[in-house]
NUDOVEX-186553 format. One record per residue (C-alpha): residue number from 1; chain; x negated, y negated, z negated. Coordinates in steps of 0.1 Angstrom, whole numbers, plus 5000, padded with zeros to 4 digits. Layout:
<badrens>
+------+-------+------+-------+------+
| resi | chain | east | north |   up |
+------+-------+------+-------+------+
|  NUM |     A |    X |     Y |    Z |
...
+------+-------+------+-------+------+
</badrens>
This chain:
<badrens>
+------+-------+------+-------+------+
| resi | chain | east | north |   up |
+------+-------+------+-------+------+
|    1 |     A | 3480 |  7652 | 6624 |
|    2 |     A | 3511 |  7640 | 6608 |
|    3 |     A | 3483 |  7620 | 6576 |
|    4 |     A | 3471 |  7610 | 6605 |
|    5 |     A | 3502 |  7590 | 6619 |
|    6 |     A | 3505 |  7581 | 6584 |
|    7 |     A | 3473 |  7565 | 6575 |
|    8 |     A | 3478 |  7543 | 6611 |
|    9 |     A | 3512 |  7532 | 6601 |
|   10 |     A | 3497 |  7519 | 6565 |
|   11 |     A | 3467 |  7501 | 6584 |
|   12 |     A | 3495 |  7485 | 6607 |
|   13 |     A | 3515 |  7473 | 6583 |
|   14 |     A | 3487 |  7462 | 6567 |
|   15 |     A | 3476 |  7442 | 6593 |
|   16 |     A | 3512 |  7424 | 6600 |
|   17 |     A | 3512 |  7413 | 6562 |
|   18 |     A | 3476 |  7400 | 6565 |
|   19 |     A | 3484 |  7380 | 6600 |
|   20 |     A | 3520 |  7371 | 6581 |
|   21 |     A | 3499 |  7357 | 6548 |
|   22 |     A | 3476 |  7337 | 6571 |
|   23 |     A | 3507 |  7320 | 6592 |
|   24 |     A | 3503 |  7332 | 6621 |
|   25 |     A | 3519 |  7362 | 6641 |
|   26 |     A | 3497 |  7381 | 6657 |
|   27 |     A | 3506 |  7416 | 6664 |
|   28 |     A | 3484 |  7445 | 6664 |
|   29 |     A | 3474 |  7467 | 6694 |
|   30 |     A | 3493 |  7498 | 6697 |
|   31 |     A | 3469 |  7527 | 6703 |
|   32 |     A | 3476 |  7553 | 6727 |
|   33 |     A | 3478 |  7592 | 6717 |
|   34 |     A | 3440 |  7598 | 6736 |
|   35 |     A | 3431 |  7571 | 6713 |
|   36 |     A | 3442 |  7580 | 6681 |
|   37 |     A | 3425 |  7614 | 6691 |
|   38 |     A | 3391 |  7601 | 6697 |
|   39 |     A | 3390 |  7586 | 6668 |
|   40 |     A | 3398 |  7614 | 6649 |
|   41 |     A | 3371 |  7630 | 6668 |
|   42 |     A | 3345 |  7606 | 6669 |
|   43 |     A | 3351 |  7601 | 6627 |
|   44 |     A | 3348 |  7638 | 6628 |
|   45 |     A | 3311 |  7640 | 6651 |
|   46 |     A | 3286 |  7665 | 6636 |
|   47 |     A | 3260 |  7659 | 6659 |
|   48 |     A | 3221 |  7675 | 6664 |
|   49 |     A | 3198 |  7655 | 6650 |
|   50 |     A | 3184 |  7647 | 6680 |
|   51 |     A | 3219 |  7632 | 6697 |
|   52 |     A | 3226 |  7596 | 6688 |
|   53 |     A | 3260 |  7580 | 6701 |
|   54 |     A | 3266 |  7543 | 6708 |
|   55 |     A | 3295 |  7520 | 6715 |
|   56 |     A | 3279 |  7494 | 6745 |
|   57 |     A | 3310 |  7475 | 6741 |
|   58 |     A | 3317 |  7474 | 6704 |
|   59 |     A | 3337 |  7493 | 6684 |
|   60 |     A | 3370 |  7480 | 6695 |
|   61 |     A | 3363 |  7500 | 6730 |
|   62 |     A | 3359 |  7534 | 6718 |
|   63 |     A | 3373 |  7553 | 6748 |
|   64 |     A | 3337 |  7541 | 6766 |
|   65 |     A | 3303 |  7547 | 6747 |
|   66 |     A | 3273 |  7566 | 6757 |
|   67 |     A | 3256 |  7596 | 6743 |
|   68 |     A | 3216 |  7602 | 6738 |
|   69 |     A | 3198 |  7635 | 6740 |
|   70 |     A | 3162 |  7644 | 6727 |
|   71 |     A | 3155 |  7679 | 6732 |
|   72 |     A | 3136 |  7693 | 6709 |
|   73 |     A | 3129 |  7726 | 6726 |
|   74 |     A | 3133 |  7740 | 6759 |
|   75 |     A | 3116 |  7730 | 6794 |
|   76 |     A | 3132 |  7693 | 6785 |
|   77 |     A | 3121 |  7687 | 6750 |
|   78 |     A | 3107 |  7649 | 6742 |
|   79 |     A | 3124 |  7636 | 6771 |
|   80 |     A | 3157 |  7610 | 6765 |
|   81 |     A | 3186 |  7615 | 6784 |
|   82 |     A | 3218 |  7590 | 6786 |
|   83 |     A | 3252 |  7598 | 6797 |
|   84 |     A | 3280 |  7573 | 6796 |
|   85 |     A | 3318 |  7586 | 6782 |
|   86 |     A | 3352 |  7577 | 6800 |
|   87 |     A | 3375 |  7589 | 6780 |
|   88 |     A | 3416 |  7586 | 6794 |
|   89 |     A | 3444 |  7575 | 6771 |
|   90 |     A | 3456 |  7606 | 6782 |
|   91 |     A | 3432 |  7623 | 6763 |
|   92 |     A | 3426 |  7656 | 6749 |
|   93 |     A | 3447 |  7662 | 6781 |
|   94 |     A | 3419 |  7653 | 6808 |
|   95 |     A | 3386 |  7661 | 6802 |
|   96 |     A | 3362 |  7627 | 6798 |
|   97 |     A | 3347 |  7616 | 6828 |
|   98 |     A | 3307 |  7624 | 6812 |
|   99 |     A | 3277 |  7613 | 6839 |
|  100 |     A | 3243 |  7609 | 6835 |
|  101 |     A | 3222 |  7580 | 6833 |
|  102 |     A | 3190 |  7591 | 6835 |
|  103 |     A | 3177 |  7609 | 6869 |
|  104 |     A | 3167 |  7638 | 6859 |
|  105 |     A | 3156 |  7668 | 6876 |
|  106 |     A | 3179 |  7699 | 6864 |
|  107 |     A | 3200 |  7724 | 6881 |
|  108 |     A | 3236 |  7715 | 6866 |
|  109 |     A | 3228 |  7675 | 6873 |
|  110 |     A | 3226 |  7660 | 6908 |
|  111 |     A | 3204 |  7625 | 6914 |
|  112 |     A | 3236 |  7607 | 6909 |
|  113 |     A | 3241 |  7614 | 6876 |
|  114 |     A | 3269 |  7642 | 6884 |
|  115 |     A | 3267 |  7670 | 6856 |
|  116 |     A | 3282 |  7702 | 6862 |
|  117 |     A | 3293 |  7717 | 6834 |
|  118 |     A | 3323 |  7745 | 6828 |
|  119 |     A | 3344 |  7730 | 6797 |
|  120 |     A | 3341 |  7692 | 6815 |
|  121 |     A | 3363 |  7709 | 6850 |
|  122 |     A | 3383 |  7743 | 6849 |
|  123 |     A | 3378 |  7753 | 6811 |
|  124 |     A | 3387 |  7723 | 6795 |
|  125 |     A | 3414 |  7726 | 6769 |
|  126 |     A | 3432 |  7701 | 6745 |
|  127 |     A | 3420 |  7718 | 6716 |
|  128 |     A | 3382 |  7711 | 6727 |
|  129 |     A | 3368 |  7672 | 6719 |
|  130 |     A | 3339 |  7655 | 6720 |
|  131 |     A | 3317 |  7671 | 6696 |
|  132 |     A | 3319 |  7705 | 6720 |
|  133 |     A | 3308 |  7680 | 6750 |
|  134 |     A | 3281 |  7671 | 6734 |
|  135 |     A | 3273 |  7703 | 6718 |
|  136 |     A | 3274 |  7714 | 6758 |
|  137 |     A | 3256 |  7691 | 6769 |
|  138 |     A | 3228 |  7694 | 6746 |
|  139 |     A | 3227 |  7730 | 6756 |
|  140 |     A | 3222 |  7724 | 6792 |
|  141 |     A | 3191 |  7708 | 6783 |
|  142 |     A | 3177 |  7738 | 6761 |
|  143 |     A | 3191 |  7765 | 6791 |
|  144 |     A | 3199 |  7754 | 6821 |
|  145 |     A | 3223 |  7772 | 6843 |
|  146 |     A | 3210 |  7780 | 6878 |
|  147 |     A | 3238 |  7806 | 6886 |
|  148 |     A | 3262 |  7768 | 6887 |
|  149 |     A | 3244 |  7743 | 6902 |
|  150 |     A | 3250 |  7708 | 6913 |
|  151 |     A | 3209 |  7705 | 6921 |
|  152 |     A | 3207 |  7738 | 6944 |
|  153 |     A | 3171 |  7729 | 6950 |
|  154 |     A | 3162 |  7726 | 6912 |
|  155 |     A | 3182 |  7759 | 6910 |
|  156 |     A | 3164 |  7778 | 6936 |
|  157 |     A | 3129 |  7769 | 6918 |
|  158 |     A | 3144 |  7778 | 6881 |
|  159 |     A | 3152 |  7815 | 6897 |
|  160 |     A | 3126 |  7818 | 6919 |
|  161 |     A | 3094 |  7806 | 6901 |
|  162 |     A | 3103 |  7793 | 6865 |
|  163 |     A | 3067 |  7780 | 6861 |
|  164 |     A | 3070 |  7757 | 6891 |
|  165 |     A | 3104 |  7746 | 6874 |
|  166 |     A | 3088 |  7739 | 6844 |
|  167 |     A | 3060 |  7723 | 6863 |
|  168 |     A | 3088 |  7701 | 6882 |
|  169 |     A | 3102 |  7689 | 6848 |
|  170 |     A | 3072 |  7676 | 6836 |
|  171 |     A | 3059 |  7660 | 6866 |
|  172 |     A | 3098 |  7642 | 6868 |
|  173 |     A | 3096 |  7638 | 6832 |
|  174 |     A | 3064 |  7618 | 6830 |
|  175 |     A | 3073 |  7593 | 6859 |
|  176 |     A | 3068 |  7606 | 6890 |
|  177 |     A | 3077 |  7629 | 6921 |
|  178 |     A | 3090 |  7659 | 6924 |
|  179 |     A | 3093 |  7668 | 6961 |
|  180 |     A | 3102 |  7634 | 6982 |
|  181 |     A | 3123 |  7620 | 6950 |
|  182 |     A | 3108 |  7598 | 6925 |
|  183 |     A | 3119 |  7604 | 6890 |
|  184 |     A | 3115 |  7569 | 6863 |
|  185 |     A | 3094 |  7584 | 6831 |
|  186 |     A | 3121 |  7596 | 6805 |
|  187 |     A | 3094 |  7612 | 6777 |
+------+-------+------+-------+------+
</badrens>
């Protein structure tokens, strides 16, 4: 961490050489701790082949960007599902805020876009960063978790029948209703 610290210091001073050589006096942005972290973690990503991550408001606003997920196995594989970051300048100290953009029928995401999962509430850790969110993420797609729900309906169905769960996926996958909700086609 301490290279870390180092290698910013260089690019500041850097910076206030470059801004002094052009006449003017602009000074650079201090970056917060949470900052400096994601960074680190977002230089350090070692994501599925099937995640992409983007920055909606360019790279100078990393503590929002989104995260894609493509399945490519389970009840959800083929189908794309986004979920916007928040990440706090307090950071790796509180867990980023991680919802869902797509509606999606699943057990462990409501219809707003809610996701329940363990390491984003009571087992998040400072030593845990983005890559595991994803990584956890991803994995809710590939087995999702009926014993935590946030859809207790979706639950139900993935303990009770599994082939009317899988039946539900695709049908809300595809465009279309499952029960008196409307799903938007995600495959």
């Amino acid at each position: 961490m301490l290279g870390l610290f180092k290698v910013k210091e260089k690019q500041r001073e850097q910076a206030q050489n470059a801004s002094r050589g052009g006449g003017g006096g602009a000074s650079v942005k201090k970056q917060s701790a949470g900052e400096l972290r994601l960074h680190k973690d977002i230089s350090e990503l070692n994501l599925p082949s099937s995640c992409t991550i983007s920055f909606p408001n360019g790279k100078d606003d990393l503590m929002n960007f989104e995260v894609s997920i493509k399945p490519d196995d389970g009840s959800y594989h083929n189908g794309t599902f986004a979920f916007t970051f928040q990440v706090s300048p307090v950071y790796p100290h509180e867990a980023p805020k991680v919802k869902c953009k797509t509606k999606v029928y699943h057990p462990n995401i409501d219809l707003e876009g809610n996701v329940c999962l363990n390491i984003l509430r009571e087992d998040w850790k400072p030593v845990l960063n983005i890559n595991t969110v994803i990584y956890g993420l991803f994995h809710l797609f590939t087995e999702p978790n009926s014993e935590d729900p946030l859809n207790h309906e979706a639950a139900q169905v993935l303990r009770d029948n599994p082939k009317l769960f899988e039946t539900n996926v695709r049908r809300a996958m595809t465009g279309g209703y499952v029960g008196q909700t409307f799903f938007p086609r995600c495959i």
